[in-house]
PDB file of N, CA, C, O and CB in Angstrom:
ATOM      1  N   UNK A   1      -9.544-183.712-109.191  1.00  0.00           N
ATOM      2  CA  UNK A   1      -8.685-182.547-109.137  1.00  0.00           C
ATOM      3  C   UNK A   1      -8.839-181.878-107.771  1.00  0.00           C
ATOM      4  O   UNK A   1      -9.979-181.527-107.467  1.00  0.00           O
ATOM      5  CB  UNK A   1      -9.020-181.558-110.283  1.00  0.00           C
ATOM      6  N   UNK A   2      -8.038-181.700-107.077  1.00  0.00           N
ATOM      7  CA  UNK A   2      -7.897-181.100-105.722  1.00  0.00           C
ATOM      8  C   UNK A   2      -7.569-179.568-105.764  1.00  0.00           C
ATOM      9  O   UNK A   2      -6.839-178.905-106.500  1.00  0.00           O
ATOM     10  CB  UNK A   2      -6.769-181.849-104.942  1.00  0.00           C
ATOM     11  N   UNK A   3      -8.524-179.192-104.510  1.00  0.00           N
ATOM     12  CA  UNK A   3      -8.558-177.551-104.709  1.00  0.00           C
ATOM     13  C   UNK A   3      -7.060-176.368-104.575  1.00  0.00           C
ATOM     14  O   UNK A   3      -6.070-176.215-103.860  1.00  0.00           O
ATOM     15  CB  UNK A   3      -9.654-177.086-103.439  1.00  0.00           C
ATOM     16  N   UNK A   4      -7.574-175.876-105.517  1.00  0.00           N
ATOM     17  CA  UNK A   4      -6.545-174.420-105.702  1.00  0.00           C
ATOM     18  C   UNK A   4      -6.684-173.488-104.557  1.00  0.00           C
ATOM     19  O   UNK A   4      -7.204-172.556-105.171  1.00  0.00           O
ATOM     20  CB  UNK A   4      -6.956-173.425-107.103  1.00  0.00           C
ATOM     21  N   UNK A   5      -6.609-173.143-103.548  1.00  0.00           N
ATOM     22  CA  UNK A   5      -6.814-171.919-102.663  1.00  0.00           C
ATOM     23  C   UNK A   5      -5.752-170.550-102.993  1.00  0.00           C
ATOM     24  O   UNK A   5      -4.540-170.344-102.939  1.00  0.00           O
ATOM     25  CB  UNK A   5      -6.563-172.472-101.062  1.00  0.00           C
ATOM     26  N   UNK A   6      -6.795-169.891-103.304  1.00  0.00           N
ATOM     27  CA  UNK A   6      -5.793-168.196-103.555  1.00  0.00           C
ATOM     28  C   UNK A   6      -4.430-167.973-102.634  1.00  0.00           C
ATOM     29  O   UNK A   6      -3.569-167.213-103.075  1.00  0.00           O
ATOM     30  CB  UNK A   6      -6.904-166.616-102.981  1.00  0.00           C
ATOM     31  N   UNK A   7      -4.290-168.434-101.739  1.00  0.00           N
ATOM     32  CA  UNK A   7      -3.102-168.218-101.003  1.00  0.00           C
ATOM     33  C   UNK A   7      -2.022-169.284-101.755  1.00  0.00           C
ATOM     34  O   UNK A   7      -0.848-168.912-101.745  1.00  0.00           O
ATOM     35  CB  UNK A   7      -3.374-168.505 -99.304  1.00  0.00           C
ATOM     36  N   UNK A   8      -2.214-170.118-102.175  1.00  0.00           N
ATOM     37  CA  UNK A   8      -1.546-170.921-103.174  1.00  0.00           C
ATOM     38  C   UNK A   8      -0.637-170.038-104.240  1.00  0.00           C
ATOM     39  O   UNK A   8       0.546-170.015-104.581  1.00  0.00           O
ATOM     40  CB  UNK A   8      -2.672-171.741-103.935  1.00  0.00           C
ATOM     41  N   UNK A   9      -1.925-169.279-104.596  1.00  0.00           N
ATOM     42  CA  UNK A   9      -1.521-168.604-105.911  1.00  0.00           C
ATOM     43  C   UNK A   9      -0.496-167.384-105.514  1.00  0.00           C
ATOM     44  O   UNK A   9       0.543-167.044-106.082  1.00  0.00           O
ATOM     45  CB  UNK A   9      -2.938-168.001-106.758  1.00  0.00           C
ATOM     46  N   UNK A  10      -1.243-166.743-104.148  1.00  0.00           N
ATOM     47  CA  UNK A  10      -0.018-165.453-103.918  1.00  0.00           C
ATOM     48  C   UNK A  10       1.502-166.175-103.907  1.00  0.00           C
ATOM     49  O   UNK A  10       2.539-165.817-104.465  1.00  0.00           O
ATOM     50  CB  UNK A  10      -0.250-164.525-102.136  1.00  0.00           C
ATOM     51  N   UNK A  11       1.288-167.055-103.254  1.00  0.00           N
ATOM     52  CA  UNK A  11       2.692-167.536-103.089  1.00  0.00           C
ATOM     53  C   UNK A  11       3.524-168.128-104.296  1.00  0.00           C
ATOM     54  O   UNK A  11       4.735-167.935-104.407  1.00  0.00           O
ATOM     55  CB  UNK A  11       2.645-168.556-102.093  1.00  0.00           C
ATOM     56  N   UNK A  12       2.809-168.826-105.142  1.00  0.00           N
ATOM     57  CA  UNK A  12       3.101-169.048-106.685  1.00  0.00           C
ATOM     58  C   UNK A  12       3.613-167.740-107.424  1.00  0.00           C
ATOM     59  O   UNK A  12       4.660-167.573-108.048  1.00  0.00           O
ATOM     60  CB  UNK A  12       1.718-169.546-107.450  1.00  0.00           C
ATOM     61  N   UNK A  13       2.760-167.024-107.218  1.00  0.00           N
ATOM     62  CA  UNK A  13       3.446-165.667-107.846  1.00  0.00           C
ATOM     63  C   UNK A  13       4.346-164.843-107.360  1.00  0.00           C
ATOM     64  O   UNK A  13       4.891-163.919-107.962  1.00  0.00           O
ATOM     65  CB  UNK A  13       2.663-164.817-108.084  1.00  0.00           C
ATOM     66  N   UNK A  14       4.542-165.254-106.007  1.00  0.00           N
ATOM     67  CA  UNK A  14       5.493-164.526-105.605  1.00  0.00           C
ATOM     68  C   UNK A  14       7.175-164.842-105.630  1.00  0.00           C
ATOM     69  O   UNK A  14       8.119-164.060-105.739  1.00  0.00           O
ATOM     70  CB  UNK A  14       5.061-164.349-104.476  1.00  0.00           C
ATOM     71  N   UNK A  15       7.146-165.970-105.516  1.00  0.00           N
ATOM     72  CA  UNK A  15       7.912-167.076-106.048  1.00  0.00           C
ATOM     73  C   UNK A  15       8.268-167.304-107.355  1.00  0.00           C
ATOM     74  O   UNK A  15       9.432-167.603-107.618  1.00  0.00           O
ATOM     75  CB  UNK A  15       7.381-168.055-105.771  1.00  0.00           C
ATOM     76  N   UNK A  16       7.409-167.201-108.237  1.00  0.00           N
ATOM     77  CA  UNK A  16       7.807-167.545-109.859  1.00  0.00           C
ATOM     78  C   UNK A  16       8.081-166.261-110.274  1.00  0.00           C
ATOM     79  O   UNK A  16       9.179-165.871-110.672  1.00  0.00           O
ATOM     80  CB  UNK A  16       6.588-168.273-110.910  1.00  0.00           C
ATOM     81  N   UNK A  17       6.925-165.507-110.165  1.00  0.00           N
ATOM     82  CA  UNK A  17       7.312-164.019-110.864  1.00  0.00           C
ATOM     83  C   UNK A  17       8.018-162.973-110.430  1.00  0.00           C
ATOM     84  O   UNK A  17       8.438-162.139-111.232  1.00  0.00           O
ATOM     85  CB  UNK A  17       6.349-163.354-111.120  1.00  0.00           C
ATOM     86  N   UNK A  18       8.259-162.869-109.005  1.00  0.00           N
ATOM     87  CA  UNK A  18       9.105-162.065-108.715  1.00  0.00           C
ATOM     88  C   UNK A  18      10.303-162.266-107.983  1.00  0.00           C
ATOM     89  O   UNK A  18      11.050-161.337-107.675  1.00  0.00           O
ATOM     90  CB  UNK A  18       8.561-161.342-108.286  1.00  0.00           C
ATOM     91  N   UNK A  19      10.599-164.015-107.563  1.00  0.00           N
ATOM     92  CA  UNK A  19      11.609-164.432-106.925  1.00  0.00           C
ATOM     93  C   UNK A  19      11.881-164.431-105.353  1.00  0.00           C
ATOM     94  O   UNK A  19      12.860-164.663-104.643  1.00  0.00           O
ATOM     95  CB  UNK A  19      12.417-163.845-107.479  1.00  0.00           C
ATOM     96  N   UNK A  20      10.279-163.983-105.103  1.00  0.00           N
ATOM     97  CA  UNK A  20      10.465-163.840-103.121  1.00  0.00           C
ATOM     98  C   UNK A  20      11.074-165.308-102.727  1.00  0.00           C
ATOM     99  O   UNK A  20      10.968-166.427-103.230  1.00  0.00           O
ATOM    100  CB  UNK A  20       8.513-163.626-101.998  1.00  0.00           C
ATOM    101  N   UNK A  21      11.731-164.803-101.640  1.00  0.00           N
ATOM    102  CA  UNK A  21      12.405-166.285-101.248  1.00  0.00           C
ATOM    103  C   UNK A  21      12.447-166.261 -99.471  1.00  0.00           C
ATOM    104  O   UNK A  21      12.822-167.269 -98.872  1.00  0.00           O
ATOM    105  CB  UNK A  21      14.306-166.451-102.032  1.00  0.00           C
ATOM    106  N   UNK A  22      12.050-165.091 -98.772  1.00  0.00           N
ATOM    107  CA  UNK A  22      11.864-164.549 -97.805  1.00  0.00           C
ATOM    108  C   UNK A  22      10.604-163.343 -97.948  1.00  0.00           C
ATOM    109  O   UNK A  22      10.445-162.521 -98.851  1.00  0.00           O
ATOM    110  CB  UNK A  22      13.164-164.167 -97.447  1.00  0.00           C
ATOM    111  N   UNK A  23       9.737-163.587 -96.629  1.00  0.00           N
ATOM    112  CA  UNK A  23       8.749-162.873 -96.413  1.00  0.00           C
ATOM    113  C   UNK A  23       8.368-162.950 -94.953  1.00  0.00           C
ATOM    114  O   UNK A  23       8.101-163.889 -94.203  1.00  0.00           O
ATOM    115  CB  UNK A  23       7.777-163.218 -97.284  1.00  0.00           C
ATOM    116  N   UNK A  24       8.452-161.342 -94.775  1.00  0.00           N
ATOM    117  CA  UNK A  24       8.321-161.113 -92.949  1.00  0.00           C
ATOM    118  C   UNK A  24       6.667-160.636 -92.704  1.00  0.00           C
ATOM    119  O   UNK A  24       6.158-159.662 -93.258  1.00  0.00           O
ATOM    120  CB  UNK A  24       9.615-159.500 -92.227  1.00  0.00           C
ATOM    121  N   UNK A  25       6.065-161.425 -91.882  1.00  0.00           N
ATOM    122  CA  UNK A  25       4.902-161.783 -91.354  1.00  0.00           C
ATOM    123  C   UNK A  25       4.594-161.494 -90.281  1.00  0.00           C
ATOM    124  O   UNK A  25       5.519-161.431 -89.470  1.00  0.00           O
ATOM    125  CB  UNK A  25       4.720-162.776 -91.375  1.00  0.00           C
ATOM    126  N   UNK A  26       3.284-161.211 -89.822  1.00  0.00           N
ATOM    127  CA  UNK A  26       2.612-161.053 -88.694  1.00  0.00           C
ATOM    128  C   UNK A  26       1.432-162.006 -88.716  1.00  0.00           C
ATOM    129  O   UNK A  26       0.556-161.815 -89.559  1.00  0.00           O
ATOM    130  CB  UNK A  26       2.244-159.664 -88.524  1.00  0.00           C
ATOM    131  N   UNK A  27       1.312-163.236 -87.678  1.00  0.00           N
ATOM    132  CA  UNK A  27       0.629-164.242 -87.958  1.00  0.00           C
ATOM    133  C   UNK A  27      -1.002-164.670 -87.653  1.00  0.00           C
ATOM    134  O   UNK A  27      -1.262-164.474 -86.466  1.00  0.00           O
ATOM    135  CB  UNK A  27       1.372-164.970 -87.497  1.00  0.00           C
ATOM    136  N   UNK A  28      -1.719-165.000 -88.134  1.00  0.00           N
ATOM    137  CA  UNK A  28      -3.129-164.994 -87.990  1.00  0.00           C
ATOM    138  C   UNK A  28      -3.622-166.092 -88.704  1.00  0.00           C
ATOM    139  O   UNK A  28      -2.983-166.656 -89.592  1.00  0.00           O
ATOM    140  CB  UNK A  28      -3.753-163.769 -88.426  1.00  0.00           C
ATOM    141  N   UNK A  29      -4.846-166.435 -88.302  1.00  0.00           N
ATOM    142  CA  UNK A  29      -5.810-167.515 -88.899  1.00  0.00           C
ATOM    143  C   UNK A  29      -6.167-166.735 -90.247  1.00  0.00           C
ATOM    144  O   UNK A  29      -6.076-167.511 -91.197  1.00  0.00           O
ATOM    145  CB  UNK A  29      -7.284-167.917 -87.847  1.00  0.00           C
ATOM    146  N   UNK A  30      -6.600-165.258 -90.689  1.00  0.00           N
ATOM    147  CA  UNK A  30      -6.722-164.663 -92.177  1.00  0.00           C
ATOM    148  C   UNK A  30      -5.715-165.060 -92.696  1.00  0.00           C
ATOM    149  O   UNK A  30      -5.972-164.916 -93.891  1.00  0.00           O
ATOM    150  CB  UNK A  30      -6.812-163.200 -92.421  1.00  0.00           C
ATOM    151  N   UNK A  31      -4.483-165.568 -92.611  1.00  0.00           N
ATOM    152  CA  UNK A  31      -3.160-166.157 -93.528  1.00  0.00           C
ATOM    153  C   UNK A  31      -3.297-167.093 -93.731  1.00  0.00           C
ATOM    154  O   UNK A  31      -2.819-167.547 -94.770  1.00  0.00           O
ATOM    155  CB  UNK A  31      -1.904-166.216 -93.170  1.00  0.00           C
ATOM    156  N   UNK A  32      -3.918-167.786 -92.984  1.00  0.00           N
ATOM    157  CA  UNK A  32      -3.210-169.458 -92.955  1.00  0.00           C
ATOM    158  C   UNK A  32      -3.018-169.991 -94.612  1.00  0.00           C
ATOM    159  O   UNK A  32      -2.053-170.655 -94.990  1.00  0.00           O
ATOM    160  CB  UNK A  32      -4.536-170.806 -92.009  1.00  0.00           C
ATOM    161  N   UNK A  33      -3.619-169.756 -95.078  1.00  0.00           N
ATOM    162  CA  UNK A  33      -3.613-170.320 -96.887  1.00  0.00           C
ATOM    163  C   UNK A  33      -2.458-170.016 -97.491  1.00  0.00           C
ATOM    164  O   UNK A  33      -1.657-170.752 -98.066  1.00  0.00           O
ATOM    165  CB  UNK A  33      -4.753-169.590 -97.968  1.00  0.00           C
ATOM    166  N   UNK A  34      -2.444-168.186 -97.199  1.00  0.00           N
ATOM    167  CA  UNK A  34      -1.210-167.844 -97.833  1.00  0.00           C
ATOM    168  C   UNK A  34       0.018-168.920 -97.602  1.00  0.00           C
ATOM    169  O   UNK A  34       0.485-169.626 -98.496  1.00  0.00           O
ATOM    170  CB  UNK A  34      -0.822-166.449 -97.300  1.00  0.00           C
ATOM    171  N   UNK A  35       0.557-168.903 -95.885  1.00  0.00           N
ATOM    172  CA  UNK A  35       1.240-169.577 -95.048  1.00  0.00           C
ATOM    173  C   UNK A  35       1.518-170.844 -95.491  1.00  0.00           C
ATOM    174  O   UNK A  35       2.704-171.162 -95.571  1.00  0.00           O
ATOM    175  CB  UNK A  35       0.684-169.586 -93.937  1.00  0.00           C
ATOM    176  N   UNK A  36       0.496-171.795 -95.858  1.00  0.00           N
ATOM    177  CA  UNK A  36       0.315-173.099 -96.438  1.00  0.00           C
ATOM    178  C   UNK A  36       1.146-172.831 -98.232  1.00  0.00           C
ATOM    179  O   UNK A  36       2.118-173.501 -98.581  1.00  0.00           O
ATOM    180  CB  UNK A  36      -1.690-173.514 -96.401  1.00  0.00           C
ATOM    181  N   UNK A  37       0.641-171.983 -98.936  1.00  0.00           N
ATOM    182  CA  UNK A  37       1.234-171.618-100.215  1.00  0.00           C
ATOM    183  C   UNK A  37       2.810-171.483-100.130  1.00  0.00           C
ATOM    184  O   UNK A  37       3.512-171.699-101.118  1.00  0.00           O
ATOM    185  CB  UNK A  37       0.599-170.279-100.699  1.00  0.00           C
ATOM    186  N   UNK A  38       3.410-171.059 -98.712  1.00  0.00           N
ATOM    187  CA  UNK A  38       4.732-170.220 -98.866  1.00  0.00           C
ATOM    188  C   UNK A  38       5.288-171.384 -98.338  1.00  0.00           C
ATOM    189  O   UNK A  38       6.497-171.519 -98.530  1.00  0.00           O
ATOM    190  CB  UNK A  38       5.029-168.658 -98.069  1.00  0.00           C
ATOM    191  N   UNK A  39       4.604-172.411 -97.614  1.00  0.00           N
ATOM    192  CA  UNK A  39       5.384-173.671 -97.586  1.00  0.00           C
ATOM    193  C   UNK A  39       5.703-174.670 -98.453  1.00  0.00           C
ATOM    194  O   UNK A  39       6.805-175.216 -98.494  1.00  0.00           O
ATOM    195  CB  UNK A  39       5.002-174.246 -96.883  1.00  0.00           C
ATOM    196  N   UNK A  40       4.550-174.986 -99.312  1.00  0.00           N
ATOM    197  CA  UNK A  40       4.485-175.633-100.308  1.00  0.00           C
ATOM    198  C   UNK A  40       5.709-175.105-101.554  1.00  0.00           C
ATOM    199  O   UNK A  40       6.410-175.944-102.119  1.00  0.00           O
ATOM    200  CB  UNK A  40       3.010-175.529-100.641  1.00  0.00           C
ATOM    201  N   UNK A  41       5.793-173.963-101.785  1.00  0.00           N
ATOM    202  CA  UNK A  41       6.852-172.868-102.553  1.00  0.00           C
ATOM    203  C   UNK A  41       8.381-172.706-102.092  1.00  0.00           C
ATOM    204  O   UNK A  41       9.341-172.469-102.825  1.00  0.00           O
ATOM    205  CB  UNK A  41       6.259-171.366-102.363  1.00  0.00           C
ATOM    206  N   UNK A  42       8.376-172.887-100.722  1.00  0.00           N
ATOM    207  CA  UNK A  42       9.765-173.253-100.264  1.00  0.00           C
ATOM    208  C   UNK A  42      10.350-171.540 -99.926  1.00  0.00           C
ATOM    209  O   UNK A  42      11.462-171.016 -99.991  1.00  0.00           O
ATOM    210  CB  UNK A  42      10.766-174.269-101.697  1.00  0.00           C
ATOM    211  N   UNK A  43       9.441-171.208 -99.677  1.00  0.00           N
ATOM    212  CA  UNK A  43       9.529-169.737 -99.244  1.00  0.00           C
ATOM    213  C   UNK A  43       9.302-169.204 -97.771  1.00  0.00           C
ATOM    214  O   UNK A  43       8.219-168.941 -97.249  1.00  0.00           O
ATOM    215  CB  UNK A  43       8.576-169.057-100.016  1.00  0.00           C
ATOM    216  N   UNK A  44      10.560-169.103 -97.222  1.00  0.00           N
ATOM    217  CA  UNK A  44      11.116-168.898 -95.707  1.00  0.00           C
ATOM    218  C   UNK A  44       9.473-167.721 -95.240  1.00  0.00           C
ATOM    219  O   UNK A  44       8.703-166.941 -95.800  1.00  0.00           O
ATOM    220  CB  UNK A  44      13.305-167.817 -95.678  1.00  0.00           C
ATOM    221  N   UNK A  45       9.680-168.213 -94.122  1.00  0.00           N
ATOM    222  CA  UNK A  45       8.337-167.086 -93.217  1.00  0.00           C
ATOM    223  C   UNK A  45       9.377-166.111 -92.136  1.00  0.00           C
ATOM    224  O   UNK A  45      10.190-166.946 -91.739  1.00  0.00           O
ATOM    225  CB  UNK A  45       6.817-168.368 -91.841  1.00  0.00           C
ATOM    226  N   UNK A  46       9.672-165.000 -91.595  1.00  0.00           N
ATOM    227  CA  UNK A  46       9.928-164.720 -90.636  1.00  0.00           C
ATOM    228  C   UNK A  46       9.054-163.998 -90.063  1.00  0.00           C
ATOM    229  O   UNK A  46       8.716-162.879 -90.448  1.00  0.00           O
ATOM    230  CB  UNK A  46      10.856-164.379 -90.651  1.00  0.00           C
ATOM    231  N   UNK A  47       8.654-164.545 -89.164  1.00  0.00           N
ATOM    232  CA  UNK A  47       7.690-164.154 -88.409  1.00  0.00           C
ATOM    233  C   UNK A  47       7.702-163.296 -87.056  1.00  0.00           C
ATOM    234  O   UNK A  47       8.243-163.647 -86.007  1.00  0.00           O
ATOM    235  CB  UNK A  47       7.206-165.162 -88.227  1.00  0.00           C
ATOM    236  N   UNK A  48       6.935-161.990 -87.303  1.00  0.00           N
ATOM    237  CA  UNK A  48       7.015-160.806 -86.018  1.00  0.00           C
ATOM    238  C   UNK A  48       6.059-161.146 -85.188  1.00  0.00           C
ATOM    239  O   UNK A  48       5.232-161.892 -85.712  1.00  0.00           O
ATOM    240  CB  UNK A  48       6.751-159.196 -86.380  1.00  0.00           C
ATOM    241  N   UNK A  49       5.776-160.769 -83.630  1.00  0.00           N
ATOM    242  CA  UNK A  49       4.655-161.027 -82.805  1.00  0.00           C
ATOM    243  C   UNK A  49       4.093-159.573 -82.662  1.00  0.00           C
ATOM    244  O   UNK A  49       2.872-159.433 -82.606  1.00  0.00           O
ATOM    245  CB  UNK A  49       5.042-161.782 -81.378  1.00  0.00           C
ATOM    246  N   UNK A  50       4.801-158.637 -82.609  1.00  0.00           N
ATOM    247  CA  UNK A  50       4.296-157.038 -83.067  1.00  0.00           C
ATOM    248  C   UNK A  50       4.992-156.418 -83.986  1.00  0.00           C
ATOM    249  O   UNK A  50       6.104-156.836 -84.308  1.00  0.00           O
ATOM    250  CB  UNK A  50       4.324-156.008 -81.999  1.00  0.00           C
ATOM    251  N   UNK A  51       4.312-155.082 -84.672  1.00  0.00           N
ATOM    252  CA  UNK A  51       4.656-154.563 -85.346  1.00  0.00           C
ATOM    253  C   UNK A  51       5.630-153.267 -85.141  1.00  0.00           C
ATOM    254  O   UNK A  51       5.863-152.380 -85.962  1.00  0.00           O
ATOM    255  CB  UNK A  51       3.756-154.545 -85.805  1.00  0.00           C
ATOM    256  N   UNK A  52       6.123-153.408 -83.833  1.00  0.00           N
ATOM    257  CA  UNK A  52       7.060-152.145 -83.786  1.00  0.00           C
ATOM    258  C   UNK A  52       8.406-153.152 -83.250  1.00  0.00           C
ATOM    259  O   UNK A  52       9.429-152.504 -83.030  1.00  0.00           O
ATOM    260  CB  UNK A  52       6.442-150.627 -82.508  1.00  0.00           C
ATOM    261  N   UNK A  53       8.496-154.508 -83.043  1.00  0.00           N
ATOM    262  CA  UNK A  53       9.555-155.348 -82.775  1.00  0.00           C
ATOM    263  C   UNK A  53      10.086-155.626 -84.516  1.00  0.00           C
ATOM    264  O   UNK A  53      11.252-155.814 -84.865  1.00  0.00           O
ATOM    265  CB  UNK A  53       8.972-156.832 -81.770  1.00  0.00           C
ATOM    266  N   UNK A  54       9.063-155.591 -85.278  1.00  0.00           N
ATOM    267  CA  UNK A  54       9.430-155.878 -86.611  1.00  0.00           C
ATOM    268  C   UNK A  54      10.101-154.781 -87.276  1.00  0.00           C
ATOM    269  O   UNK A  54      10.972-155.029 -88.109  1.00  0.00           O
ATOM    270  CB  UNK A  54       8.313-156.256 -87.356  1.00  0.00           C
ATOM    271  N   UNK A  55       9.790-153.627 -86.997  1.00  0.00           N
ATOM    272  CA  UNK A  55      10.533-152.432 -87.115  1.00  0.00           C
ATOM    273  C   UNK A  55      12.249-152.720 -86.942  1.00  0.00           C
ATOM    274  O   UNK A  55      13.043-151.782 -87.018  1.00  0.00           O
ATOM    275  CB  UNK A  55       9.926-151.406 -85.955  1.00  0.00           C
TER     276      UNK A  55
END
């Protein structure tokens, strides 16, 4: 059985239970799991390089 990583799961849930299908990001090595989850889920990334361009 191959491992579950919690970022798996955010993205599972975000996806099953609430229907995210888009999620805007600011990118880092602390994500990467999530990131990996939202690919696997088929769940678009848009990704900011700062937080007042994301504004």
């Amino acid at each position: 059985m191959g491992q579950i990583y919690g970022g798996h799961l955010v993205a599972k849930a975000l996806k099953e239970m609430e229907g995210v299908s888009t999620v805007f990001s600011l990118s880092g090595d602390h994500i990467d799991r999530i990131y990996d989850g939202f690919f696997e889920y088929g769940i678009r990334i848009v990704d900011d390089r700062h937080e007042q361009a994301a504004a």
